[in-house]
N, C-alpha and C positions, 0 to 999 in steps of 0.2 A: 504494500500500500504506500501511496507518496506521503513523504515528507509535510507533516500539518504545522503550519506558523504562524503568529499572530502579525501587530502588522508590524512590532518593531523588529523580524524577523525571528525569532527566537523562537524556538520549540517548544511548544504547549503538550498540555494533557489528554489534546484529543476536539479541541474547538476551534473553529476558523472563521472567522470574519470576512465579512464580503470582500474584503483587499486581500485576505490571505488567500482566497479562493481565485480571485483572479491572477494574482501571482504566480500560483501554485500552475494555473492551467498553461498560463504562458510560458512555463518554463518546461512542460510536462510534453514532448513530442507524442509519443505513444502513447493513444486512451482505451486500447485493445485489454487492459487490465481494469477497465474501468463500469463496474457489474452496471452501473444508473449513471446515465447522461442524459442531463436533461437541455434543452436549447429552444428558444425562440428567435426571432429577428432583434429583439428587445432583451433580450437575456445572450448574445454570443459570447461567449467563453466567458464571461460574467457567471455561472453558477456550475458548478458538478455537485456530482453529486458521489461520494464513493459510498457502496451501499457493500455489508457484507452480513450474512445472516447468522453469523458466530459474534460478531463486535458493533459495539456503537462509535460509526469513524465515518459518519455519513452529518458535515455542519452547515450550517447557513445560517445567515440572520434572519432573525425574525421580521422583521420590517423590511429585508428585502425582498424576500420570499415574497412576503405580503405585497409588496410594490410591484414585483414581474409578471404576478397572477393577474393582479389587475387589469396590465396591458395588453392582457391576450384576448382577441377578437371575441366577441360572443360566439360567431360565427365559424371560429378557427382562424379564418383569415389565412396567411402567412406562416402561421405560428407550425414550427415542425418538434415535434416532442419523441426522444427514443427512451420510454420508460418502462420496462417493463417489470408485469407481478413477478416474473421469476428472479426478479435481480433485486428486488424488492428486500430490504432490511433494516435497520431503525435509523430514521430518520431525527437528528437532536436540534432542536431551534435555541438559538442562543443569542444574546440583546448587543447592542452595539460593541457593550465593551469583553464582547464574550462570554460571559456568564449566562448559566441555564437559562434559559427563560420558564415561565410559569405554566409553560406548556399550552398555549390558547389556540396553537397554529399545529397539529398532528400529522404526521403518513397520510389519514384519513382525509385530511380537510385539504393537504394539496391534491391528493387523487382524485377527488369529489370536485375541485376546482377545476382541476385540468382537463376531466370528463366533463362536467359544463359547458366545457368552450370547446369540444369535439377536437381538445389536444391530446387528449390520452389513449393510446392500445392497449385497452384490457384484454385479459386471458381468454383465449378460446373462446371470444365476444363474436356475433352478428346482431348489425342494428338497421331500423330506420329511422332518416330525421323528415319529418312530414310535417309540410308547412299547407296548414289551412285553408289559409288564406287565396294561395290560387292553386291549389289542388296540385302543388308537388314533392315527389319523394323522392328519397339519396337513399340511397346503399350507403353503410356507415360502417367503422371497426372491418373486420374481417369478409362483411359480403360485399364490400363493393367485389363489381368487375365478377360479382356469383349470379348464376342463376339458379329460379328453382327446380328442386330435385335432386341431382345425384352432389351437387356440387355443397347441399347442408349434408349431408348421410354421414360427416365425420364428426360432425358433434352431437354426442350422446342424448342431447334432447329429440335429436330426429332420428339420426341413425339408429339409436336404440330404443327408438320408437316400435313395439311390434304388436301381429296378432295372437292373442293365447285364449287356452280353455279354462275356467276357474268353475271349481267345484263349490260350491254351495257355501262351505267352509273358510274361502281364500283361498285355499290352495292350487297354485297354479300347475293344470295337469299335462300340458303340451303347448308349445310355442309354434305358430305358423312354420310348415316345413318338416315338422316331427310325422313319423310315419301314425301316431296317434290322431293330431289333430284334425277338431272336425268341425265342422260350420253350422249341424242340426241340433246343438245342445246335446248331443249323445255322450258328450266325453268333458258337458259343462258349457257354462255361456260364453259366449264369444265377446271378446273382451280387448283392449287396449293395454299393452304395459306402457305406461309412460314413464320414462324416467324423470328425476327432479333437475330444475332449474331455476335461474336466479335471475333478477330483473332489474332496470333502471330506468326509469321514465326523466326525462331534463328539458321541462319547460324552457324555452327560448325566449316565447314573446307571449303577453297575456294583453288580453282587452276588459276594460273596465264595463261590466252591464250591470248597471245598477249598485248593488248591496253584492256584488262576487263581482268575480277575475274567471273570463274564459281565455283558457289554453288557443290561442291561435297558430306557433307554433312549438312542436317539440322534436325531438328523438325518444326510439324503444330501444335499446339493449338488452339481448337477454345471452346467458352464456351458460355451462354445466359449473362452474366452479368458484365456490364460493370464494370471492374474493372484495376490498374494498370499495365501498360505495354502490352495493349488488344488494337486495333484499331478495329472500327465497318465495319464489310464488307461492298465494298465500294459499295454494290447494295441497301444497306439501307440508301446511303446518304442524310443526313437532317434529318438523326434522326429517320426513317420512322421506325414502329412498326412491319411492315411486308410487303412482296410483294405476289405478284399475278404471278405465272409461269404456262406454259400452260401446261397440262398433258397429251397430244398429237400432233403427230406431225401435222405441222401445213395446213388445207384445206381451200377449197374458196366456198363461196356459196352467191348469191346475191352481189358479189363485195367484198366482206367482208373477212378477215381471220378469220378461225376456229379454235377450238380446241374443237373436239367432237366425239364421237365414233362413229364407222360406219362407215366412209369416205373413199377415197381415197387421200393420202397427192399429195398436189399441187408439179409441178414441173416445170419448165422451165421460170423463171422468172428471175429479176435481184433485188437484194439487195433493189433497189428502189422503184422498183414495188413491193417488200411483205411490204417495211414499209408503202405505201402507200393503200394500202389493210387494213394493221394494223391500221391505222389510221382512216379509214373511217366507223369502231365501234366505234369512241366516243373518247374523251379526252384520256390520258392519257394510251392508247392500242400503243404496240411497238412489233417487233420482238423481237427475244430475242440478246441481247446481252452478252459482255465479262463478265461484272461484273455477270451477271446471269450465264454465263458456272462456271466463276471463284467459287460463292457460291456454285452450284450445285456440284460442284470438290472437291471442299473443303468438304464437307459432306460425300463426296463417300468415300476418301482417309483415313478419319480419322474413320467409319465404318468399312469400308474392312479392314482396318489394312494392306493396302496395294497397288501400287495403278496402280496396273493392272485390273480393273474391270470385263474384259471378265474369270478368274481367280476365282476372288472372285465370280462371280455369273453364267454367262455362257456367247457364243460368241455372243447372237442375232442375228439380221438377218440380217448374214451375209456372209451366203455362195449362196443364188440367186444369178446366173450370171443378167447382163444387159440384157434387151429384146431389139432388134433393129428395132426402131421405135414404140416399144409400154412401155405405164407405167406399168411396173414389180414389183411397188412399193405395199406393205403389207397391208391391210386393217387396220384402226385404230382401237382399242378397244378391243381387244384380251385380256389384261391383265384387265379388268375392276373390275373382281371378284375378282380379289387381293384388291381393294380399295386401303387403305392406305398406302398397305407392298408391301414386295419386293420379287421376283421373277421372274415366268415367266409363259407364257401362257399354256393351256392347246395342244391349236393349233389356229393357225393366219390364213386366208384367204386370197388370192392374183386373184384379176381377170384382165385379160390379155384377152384385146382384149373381154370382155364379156364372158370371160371363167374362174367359178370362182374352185376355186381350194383349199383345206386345207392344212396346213402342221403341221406336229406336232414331228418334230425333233429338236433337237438341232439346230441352224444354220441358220433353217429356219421358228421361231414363234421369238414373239416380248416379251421382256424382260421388267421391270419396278423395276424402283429405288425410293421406297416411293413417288408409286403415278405418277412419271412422266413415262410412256414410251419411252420406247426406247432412254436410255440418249446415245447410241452409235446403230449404223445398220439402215437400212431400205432406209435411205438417206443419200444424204450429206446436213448440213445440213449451213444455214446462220445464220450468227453472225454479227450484227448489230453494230454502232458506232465504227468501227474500219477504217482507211486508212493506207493502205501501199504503199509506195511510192518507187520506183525502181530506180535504176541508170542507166544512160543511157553509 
């Protein structure tokens, strides 16, 4: 590690002040040993940063710190940042005359700054930044220059995205590809593993309406690895490794909800009546709720690069008129031969009244987003744990 000095050149304890820092880098040809380099236009060779995950020997002043963050574009601008979580190690702010400071300025609170201003590469991140206002989106962090499909499959929130059987109990009894599994609830319901992931929403710009601030625009981040300035979606709460979503919409058979191909999706029920259907397969079986739309949303958005879905993949099924007095609703399992990936049916089946019927247009076959069908069309659909409450 180089040589640390304060500014009458003399060798310190371990703290460096903004002159020693500059010093230090001017005199330092080779930065190839140097784990955190940080840089903007407005920070050149003005800050390093030596980071090492054994020692505290990574200084800066506190009020420069604070002063170089400021100058970086909301936007990103200019600003080029080479920071990475793996070089990542403790960071010590210390006041003009070198001395600790009172800790007001953290690791945290520059990574959290630096991802504000779209200067920072976090770990194993893809994002979009979507501006409202006139309806445009960036590939952010690691998707730019991605499209979607095979190009997310390395990060474990998609790639290890898959089809499985789950028995009554939890237990998962065959994964998509296993000579077991099966699509007719023979072997358990047809099910989603999702793996957990972590998120970061970074308002940009707000508009004042009234009594609140609407978001006009932002960036989504989301990545498999917990790291700083990332909150764990909140459908993994307590830490959980992974959930179970159902990959069809949802039917009743023995009292019970399904999720199984072949069927026809249930309809005419209330909220209460499907969680209690839900429940009466075994512990821990629920409809789906918000935090589950909210995951599934967040995954779409930040694939499509967009987050008009019927756009990025097609409309679903959603040009059937209603039938009056009879279920017009899509037969499930059309899209089964996709498995894991995304697309759309070849052609869907609809029986009315005992009249079964194909369809194989746009419009009118069932679509699937990694495994789950039909994240939009067919039904409307209920979302569980939510009350809204109206004014009288």
């Amino acid at each position: 590690m180089p040589e640390v000095y304060e500014e009458t050149g003399q060798n310190t304890d371990g703290y460096m002040t903004q002159k020693a820092v500059t010093d230090a880098l001017a005199v330092k040809a080779d930065t190839s040993s140097l784990n955190v380099y940080v840089t903007t236009t407005a920070m050149d060779t003005a800050l390093a940063v030596k980071a090492n995950t054994s020692a505290l020997d990574a200084y800066a002043t506190k009020q420069y710190v604070e002063a170089q963050i400021a100058t970086i574009p909301s936007s990103g601008g200019n600003a080029t940042v080479n920071f990475n979580i793996n070089d990542a190690g403790h960071i010590v702010i210390v006041d003009d005359e070198g001395h600790a400071a009172a800790g007001t300025l953290t690791e945290d609170i520059i990574i959290n700054a630096l991802l504000d201003a779209n200067a920072y590469t976090a770990k194993d991140a893809v994002g979009l930044e979507m501006n409202y206002a006139d309806k445009s989106f960036t590939r952010i962090q690691e998707a730019v220059n991605k499209t979607m499909g095979s190009d997310f499959d390395t990060y474990p929130m998609y790639g290890g995205r898959v089809k499985c059987n789950v028995a009554d109990d939890g237990t998962i009894n065959a994964f998509y590809g296993d000579n077991n599994y099966t699509e007719d609830g023979s072997n358990g319901q047809v099910m989603i593993y999702q793996p957990k992931f972590y998120y970061r929403r970074i308002p940009h710009t707000t508009e004042d309406m009234g009594s609140s601030k609407v978001i006009r625009h932002e960036s989504l981040i989301i990545t498999a690895t917990a790291q700083p300035g990332f909150k764990l979606a909140p459908i993994f709460a307590g830490n959980l490794d992974y959930v179970l979503l159902p990959a069809y919409d949802g039917s009743l058979a023995n009292n019970k909800l399904c999720s199984v191909a072949g069927a026809t999706p249930m309809t005419n029920v209330t909220v209460a009546q499907a969680e209690a259907y839900a429940n009466a397969r075994g512990t821990g079986w629920h409809i789906m709720n918000m935090a589950a739309e909210s995951a599934n949303q967040m995954l779409e958005i930040v694939e499509f690069g967009m987050m008009n879905g019927q756009t990025a993949l097609e409309q679903g099924i959603t040009y059937n008129p209603s039938g009056s007095g009879a279920n017009c609703l899509f037969i499930t399992g059309s899209t089964a031969s996709l498995g894991n990936g995304t697309g759309h049916a070849t052609s869907t089946q609809v029986n009315i009244n005992g009249n079964l019927t194909s369809h194989s247009d746009e419009g009118y076959r069932a679509i699937t987003y990694r495994g789950l069908e039909n994240p939009w069309g067919n039904l409307w659909q209920m979302i569980g744990g939510i009350t809204i409450k109206g004014m009288n």
